[in-house]
mmCIF file of the protein (N, C-alpha, C, O) and its ligand, coordinates in Angstrom:
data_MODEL
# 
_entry.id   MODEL 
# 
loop_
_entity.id 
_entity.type 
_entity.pdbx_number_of_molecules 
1 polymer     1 
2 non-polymer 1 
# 
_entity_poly.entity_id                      1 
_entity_poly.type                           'polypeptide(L)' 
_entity_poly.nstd_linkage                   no 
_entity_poly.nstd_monomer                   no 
_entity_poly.pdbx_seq_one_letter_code       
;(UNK)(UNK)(UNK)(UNK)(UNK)(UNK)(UNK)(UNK)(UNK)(UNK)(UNK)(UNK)(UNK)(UNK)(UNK)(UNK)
(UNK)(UNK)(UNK)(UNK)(UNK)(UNK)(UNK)(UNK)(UNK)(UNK)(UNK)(UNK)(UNK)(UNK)(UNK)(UNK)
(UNK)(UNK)(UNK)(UNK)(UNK)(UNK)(UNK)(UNK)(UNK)(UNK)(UNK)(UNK)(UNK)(UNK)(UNK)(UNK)
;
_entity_poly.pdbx_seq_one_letter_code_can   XXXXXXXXXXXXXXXXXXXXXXXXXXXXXXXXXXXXXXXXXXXXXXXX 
_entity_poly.pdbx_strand_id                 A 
# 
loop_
_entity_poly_seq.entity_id 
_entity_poly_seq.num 
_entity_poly_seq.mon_id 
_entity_poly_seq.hetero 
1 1  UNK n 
1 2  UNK n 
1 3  UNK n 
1 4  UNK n 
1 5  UNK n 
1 6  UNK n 
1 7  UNK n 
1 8  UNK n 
1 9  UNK n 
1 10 UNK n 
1 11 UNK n 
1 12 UNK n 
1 13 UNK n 
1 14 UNK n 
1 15 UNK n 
1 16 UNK n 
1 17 UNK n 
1 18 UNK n 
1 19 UNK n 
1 20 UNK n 
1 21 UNK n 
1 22 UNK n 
1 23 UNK n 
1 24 UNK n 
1 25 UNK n 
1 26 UNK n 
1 27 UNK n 
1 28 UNK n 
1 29 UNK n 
1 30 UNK n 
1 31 UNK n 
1 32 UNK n 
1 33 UNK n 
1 34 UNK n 
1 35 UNK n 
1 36 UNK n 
1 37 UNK n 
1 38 UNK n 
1 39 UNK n 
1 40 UNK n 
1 41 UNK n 
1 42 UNK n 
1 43 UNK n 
1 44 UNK n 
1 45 UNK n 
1 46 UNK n 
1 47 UNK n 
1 48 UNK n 
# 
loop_
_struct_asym.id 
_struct_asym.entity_id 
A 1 
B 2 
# 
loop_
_chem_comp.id 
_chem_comp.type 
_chem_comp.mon_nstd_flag 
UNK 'L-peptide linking' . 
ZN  non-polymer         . 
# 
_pdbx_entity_nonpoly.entity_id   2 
_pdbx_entity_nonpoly.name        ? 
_pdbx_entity_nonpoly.comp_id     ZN 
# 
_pdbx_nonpoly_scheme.asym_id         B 
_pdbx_nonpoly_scheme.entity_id       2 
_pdbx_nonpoly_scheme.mon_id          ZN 
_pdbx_nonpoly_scheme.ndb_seq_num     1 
_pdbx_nonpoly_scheme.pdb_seq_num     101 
_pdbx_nonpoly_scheme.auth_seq_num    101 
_pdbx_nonpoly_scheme.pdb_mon_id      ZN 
_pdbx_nonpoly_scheme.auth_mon_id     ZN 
_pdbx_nonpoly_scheme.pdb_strand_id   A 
_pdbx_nonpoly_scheme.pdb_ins_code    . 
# 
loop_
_atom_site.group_PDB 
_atom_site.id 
_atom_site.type_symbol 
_atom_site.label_atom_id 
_atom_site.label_alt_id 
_atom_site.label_comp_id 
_atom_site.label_asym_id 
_atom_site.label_entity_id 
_atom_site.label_seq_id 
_atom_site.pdbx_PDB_ins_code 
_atom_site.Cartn_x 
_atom_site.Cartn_y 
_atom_site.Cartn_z 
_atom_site.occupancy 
_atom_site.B_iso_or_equiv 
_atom_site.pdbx_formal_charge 
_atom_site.auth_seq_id 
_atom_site.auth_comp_id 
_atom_site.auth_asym_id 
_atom_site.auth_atom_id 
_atom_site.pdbx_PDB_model_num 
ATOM   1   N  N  . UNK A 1 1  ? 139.583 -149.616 100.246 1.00 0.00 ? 1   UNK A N  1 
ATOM   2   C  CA . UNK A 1 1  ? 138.704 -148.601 100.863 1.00 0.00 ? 1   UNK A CA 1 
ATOM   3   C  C  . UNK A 1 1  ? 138.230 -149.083 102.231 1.00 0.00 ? 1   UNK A C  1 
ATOM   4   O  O  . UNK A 1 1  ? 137.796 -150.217 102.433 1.00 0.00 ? 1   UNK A O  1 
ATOM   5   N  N  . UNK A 1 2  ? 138.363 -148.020 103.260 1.00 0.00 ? 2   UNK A N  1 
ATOM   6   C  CA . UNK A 1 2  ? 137.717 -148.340 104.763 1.00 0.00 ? 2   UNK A CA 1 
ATOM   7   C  C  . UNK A 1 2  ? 136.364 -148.163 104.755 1.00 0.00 ? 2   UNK A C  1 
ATOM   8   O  O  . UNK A 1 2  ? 135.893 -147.042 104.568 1.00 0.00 ? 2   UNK A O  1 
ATOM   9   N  N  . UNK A 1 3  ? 135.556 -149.290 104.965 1.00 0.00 ? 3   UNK A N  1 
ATOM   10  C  CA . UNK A 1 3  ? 134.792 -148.842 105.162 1.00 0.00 ? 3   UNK A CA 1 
ATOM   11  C  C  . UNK A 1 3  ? 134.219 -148.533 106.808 1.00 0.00 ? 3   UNK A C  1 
ATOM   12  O  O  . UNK A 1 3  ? 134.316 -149.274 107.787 1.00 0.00 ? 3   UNK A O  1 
ATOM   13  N  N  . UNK A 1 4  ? 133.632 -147.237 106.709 1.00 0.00 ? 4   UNK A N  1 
ATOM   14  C  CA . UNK A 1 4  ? 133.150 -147.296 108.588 1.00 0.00 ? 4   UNK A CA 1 
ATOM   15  C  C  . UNK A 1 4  ? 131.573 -147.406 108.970 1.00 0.00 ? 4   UNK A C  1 
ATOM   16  O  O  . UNK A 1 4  ? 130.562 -146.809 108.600 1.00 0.00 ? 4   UNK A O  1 
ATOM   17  N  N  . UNK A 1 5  ? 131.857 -148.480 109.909 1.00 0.00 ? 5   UNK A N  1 
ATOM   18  C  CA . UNK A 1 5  ? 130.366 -148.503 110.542 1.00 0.00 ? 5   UNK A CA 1 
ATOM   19  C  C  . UNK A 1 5  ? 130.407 -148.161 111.450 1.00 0.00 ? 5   UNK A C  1 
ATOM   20  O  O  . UNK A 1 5  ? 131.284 -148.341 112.296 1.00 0.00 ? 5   UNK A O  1 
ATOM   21  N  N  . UNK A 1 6  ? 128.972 -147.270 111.541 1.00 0.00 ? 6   UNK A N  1 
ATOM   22  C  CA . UNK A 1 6  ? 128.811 -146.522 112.541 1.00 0.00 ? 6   UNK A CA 1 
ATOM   23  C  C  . UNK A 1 6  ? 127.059 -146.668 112.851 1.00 0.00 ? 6   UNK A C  1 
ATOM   24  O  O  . UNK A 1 6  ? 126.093 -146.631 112.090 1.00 0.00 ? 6   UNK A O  1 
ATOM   25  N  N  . UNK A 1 7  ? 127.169 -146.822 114.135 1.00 0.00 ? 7   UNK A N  1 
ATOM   26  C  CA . UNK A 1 7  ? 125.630 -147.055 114.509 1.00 0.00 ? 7   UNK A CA 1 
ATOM   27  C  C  . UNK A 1 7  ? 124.874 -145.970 115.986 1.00 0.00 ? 7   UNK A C  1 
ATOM   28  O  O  . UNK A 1 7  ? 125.588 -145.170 116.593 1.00 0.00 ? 7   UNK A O  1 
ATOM   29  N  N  . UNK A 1 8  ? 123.977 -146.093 116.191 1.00 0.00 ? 8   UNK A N  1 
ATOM   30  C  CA . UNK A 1 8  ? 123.550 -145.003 116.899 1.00 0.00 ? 8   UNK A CA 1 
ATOM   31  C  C  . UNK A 1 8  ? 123.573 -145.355 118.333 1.00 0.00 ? 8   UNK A C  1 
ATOM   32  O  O  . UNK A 1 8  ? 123.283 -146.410 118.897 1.00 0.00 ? 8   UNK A O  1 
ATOM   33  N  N  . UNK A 1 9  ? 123.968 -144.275 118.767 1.00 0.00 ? 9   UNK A N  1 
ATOM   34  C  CA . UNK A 1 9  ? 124.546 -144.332 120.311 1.00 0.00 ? 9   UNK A CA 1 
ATOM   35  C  C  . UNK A 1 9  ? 123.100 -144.892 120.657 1.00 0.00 ? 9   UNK A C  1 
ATOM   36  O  O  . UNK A 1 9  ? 123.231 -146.101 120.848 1.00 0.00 ? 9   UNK A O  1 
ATOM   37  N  N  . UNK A 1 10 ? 122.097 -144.603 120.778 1.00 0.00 ? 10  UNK A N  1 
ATOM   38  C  CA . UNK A 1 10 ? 120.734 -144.988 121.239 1.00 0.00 ? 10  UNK A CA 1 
ATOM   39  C  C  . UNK A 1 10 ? 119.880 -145.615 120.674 1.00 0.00 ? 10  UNK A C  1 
ATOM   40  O  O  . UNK A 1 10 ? 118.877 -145.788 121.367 1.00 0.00 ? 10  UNK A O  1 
ATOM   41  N  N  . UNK A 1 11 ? 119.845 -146.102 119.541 1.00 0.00 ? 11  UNK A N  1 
ATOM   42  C  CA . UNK A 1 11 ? 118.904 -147.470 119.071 1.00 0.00 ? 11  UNK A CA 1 
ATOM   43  C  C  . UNK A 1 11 ? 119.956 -148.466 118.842 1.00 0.00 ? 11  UNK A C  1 
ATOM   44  O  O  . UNK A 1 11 ? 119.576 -149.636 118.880 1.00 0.00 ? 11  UNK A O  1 
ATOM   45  N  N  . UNK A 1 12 ? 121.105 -148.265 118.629 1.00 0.00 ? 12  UNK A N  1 
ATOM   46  C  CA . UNK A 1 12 ? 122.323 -149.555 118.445 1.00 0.00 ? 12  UNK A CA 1 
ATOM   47  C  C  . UNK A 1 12 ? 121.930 -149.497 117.302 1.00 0.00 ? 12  UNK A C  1 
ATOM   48  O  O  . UNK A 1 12 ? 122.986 -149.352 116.685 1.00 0.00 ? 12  UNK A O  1 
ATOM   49  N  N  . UNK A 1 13 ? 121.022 -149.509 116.472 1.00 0.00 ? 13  UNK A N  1 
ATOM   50  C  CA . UNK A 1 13 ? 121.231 -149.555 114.540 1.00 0.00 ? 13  UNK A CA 1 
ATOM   51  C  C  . UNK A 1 13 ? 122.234 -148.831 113.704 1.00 0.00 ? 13  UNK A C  1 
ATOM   52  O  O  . UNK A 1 13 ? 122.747 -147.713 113.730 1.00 0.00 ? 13  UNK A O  1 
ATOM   53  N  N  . UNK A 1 14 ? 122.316 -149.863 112.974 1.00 0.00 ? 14  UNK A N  1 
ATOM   54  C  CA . UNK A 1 14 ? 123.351 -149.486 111.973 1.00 0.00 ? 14  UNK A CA 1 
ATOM   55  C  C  . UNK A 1 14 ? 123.078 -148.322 111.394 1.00 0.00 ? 14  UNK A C  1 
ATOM   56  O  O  . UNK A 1 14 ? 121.998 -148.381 110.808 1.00 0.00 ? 14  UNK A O  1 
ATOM   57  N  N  . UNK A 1 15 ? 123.695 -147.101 111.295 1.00 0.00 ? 15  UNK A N  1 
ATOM   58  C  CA . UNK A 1 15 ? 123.130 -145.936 110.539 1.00 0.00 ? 15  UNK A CA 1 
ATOM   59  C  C  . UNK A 1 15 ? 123.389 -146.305 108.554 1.00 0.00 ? 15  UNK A C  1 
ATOM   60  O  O  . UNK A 1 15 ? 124.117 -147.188 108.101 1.00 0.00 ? 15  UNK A O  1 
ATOM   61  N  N  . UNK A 1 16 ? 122.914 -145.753 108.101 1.00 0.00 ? 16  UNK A N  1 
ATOM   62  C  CA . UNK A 1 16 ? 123.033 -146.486 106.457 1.00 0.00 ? 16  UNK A CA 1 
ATOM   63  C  C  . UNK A 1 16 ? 123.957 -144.695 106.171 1.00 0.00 ? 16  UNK A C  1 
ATOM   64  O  O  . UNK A 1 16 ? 123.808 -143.606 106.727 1.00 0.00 ? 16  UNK A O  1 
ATOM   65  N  N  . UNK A 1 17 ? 124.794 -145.129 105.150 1.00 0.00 ? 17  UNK A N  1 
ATOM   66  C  CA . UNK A 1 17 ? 125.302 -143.918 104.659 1.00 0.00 ? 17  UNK A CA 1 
ATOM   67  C  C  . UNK A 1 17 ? 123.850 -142.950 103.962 1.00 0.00 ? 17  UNK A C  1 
ATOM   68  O  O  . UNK A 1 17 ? 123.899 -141.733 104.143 1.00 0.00 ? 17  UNK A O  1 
ATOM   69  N  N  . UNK A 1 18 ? 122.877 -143.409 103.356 1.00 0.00 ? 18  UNK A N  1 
ATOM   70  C  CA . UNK A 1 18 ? 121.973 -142.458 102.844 1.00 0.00 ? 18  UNK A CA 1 
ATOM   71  C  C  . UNK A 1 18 ? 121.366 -141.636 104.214 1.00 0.00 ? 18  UNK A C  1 
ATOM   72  O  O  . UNK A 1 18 ? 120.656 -140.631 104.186 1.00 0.00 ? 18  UNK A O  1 
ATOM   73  N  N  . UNK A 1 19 ? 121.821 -142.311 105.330 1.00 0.00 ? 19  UNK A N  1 
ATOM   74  C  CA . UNK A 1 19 ? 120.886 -141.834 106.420 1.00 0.00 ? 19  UNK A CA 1 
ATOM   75  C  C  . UNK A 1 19 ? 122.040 -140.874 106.915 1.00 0.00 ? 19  UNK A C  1 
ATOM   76  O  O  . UNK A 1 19 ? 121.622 -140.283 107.911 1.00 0.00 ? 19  UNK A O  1 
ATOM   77  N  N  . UNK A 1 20 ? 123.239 -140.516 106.627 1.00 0.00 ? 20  UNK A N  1 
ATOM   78  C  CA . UNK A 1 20 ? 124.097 -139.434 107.332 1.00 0.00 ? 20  UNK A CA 1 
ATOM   79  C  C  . UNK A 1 20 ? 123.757 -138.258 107.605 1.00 0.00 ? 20  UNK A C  1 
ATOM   80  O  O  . UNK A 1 20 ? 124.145 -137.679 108.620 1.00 0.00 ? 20  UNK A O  1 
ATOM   81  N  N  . UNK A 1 21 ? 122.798 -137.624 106.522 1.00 0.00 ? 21  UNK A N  1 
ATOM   82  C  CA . UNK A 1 21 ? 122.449 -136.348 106.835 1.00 0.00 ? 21  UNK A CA 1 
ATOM   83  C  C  . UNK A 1 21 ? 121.398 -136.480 108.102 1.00 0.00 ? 21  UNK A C  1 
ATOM   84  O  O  . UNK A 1 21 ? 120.808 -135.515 108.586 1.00 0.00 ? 21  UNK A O  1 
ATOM   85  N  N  . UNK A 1 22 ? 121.299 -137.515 108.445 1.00 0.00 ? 22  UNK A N  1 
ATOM   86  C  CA . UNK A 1 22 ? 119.610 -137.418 109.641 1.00 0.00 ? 22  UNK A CA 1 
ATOM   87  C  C  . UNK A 1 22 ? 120.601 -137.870 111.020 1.00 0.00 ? 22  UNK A C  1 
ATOM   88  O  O  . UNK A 1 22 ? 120.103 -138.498 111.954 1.00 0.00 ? 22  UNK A O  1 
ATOM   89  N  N  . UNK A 1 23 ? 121.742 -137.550 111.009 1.00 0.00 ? 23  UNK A N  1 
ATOM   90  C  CA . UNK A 1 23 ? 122.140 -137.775 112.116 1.00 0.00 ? 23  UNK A CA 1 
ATOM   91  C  C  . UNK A 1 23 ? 122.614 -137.208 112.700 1.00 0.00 ? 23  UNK A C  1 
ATOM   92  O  O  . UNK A 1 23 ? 122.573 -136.083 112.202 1.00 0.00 ? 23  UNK A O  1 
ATOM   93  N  N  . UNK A 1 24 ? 123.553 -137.187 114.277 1.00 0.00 ? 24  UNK A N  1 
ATOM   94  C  CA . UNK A 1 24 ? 124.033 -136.346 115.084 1.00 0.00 ? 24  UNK A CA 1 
ATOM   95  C  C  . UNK A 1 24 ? 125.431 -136.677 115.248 1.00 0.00 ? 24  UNK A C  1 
ATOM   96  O  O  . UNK A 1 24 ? 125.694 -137.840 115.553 1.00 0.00 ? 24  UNK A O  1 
ATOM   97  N  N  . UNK A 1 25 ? 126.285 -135.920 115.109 1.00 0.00 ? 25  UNK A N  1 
ATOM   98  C  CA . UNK A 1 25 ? 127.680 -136.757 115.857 1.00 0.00 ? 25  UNK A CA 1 
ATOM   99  C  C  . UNK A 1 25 ? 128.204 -135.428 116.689 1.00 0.00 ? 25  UNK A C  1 
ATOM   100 O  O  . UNK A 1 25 ? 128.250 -134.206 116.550 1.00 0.00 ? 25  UNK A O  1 
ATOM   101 N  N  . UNK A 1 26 ? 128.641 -136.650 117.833 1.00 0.00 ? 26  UNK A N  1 
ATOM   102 C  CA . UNK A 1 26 ? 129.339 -135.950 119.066 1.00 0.00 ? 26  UNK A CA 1 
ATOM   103 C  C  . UNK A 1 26 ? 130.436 -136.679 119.067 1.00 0.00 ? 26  UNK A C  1 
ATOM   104 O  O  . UNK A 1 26 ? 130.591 -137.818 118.627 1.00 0.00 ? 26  UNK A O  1 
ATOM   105 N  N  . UNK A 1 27 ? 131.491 -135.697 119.782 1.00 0.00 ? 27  UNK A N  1 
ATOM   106 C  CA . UNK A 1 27 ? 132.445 -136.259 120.583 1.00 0.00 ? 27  UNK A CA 1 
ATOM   107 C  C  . UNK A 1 27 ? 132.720 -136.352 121.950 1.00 0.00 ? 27  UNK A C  1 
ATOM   108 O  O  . UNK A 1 27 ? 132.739 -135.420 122.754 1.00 0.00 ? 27  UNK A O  1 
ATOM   109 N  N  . UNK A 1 28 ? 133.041 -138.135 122.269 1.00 0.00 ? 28  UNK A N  1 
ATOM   110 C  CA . UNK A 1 28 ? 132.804 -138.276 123.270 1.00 0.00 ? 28  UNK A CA 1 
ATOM   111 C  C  . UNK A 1 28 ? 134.069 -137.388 124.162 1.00 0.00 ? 28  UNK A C  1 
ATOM   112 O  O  . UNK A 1 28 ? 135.261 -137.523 123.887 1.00 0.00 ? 28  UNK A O  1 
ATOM   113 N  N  . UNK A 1 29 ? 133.395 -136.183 125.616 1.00 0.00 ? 29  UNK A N  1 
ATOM   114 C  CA . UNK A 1 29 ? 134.312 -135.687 126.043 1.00 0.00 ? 29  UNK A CA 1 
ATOM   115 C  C  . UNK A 1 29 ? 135.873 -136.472 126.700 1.00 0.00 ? 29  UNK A C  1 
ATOM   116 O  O  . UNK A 1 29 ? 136.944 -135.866 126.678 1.00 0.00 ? 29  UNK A O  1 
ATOM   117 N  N  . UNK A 1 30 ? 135.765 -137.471 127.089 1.00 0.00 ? 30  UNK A N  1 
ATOM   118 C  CA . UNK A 1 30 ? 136.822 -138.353 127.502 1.00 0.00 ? 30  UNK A CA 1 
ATOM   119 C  C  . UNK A 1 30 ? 137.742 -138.354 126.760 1.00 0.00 ? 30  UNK A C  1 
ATOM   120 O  O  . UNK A 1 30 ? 138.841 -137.949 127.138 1.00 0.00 ? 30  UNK A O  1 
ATOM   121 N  N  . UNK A 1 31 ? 137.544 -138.779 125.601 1.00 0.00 ? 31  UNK A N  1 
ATOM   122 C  CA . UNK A 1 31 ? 138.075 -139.214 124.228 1.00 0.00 ? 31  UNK A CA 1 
ATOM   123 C  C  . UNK A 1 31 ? 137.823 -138.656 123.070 1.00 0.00 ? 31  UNK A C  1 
ATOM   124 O  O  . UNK A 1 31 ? 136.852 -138.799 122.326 1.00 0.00 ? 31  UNK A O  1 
ATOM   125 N  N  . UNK A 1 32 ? 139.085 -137.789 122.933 1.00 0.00 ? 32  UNK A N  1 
ATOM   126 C  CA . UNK A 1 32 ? 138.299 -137.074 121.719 1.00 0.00 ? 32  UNK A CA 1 
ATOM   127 C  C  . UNK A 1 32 ? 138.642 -137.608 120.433 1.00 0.00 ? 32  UNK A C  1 
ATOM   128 O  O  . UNK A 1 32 ? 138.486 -136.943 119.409 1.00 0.00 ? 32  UNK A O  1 
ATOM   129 N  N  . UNK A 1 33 ? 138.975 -138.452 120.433 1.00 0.00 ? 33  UNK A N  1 
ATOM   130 C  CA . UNK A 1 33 ? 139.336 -138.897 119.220 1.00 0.00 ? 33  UNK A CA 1 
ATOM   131 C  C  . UNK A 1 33 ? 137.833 -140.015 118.628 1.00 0.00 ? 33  UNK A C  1 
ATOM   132 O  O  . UNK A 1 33 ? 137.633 -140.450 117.494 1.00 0.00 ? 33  UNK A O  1 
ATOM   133 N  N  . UNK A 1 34 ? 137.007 -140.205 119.874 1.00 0.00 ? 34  UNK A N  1 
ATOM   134 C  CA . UNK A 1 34 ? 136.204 -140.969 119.201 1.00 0.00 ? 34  UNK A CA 1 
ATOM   135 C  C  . UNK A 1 34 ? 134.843 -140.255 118.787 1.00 0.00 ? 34  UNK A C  1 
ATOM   136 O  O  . UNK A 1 34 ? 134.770 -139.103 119.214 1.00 0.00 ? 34  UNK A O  1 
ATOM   137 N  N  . UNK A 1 35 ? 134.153 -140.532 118.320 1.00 0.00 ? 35  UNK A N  1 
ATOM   138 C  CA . UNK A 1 35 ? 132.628 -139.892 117.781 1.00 0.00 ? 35  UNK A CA 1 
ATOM   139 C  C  . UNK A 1 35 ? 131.191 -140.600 118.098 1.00 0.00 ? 35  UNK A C  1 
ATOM   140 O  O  . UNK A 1 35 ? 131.257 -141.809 117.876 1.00 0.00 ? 35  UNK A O  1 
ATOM   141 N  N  . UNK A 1 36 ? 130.235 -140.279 118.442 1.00 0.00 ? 36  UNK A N  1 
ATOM   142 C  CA . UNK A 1 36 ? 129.657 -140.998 118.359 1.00 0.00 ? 36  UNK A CA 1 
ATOM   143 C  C  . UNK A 1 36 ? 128.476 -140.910 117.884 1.00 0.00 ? 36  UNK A C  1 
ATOM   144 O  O  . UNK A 1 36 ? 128.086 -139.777 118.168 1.00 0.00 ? 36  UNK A O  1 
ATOM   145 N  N  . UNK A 1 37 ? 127.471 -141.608 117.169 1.00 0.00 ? 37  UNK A N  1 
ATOM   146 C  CA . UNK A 1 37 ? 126.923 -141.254 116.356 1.00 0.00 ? 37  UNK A CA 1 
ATOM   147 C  C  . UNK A 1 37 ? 125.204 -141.338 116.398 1.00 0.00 ? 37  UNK A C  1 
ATOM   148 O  O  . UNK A 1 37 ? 124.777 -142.470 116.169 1.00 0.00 ? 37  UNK A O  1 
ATOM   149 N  N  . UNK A 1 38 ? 124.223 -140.344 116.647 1.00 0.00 ? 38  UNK A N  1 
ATOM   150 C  CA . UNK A 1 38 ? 122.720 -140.878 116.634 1.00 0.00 ? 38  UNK A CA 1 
ATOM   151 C  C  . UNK A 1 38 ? 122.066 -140.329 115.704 1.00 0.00 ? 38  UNK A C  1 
ATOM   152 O  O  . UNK A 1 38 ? 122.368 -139.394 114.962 1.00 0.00 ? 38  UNK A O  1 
ATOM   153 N  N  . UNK A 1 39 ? 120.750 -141.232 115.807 1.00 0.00 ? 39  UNK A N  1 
ATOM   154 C  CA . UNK A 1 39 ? 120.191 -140.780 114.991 1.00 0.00 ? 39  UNK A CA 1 
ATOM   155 C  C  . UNK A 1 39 ? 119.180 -139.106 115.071 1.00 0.00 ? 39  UNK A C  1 
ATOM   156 O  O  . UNK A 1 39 ? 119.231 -138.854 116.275 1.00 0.00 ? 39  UNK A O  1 
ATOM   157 N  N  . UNK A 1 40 ? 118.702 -138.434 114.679 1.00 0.00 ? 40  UNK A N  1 
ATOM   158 C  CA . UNK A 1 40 ? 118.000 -137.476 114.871 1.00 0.00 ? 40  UNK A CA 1 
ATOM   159 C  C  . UNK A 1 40 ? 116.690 -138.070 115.530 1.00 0.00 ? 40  UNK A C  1 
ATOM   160 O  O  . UNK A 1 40 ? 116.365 -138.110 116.717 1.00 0.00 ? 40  UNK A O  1 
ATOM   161 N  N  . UNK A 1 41 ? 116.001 -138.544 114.333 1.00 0.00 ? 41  UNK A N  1 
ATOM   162 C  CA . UNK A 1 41 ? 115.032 -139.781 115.241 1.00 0.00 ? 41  UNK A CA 1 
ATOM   163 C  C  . UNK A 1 41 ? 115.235 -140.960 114.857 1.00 0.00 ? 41  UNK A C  1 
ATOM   164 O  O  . UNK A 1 41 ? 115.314 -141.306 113.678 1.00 0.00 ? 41  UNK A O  1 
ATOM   165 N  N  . UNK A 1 42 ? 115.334 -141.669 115.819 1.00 0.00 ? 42  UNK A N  1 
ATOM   166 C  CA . UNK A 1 42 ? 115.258 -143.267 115.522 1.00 0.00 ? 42  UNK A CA 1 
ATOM   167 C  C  . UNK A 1 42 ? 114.432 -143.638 115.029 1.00 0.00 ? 42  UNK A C  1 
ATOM   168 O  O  . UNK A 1 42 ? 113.381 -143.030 115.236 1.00 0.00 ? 42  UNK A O  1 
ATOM   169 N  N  . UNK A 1 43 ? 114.399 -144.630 114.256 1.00 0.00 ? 43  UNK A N  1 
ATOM   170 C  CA . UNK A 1 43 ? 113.573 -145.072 113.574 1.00 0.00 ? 43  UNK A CA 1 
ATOM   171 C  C  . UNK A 1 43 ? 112.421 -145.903 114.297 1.00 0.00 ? 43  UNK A C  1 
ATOM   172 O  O  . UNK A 1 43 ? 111.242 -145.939 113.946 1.00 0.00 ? 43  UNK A O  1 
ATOM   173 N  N  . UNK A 1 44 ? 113.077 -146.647 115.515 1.00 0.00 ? 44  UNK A N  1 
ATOM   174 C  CA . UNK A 1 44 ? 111.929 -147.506 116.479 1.00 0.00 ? 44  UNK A CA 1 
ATOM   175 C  C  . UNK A 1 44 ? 111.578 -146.831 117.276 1.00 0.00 ? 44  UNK A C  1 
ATOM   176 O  O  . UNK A 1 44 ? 111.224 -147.378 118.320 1.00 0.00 ? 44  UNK A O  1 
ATOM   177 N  N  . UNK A 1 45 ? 111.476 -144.937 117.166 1.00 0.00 ? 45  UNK A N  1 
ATOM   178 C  CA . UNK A 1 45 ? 111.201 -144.343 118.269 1.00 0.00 ? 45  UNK A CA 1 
ATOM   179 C  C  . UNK A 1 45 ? 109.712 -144.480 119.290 1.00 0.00 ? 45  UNK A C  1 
ATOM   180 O  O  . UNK A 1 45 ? 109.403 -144.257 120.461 1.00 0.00 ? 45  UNK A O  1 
ATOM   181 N  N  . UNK A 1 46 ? 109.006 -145.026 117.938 1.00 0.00 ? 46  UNK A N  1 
ATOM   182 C  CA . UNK A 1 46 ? 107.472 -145.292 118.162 1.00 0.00 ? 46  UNK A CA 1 
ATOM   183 C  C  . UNK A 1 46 ? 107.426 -146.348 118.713 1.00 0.00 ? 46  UNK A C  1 
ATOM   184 O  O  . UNK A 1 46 ? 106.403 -146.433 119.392 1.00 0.00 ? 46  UNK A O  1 
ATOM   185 N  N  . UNK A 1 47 ? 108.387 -147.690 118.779 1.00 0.00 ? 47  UNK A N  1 
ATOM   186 C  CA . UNK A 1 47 ? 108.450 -148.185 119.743 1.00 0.00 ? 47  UNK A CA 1 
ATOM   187 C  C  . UNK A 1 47 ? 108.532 -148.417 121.300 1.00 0.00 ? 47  UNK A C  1 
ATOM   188 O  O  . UNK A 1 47 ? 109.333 -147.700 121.900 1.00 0.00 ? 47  UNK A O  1 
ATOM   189 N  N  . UNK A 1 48 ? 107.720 -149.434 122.108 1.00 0.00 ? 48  UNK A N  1 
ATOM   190 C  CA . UNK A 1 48 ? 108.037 -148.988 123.558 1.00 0.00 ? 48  UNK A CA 1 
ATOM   191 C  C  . UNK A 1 48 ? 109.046 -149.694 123.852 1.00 0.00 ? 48  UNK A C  1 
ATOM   192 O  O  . UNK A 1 48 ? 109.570 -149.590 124.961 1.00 0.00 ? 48  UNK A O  1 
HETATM 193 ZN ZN . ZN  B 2 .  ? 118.903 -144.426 116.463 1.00 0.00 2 101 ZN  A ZN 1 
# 
């Protein structure tokens, strides 16, 4: 089995598979073959 990691274009964290539904995926226009993946909100958003 593959597994894929995928982390968020904008906090760099690892997204967790329970967290898939809270996320966004785009494709990057250049490349469409790739995806990329954020979170809805980050989790350190409250961070500065
Ligand atoms: Zn994030």
């Amino acid at each position: 089995m593959e597994e894929l990691k995928k982390s968020c274009h904008r906090c760099k964290k690892e997204i967790q598979e329970k967290e898939i539904h809270k996320i966004v995926i785009y494709v990057v226009q250049e490349k469409f073959t790739e995806h990329h993946y954020e979170h809805v909100e980050c989790p350190d958003k409250f961070t500065v």
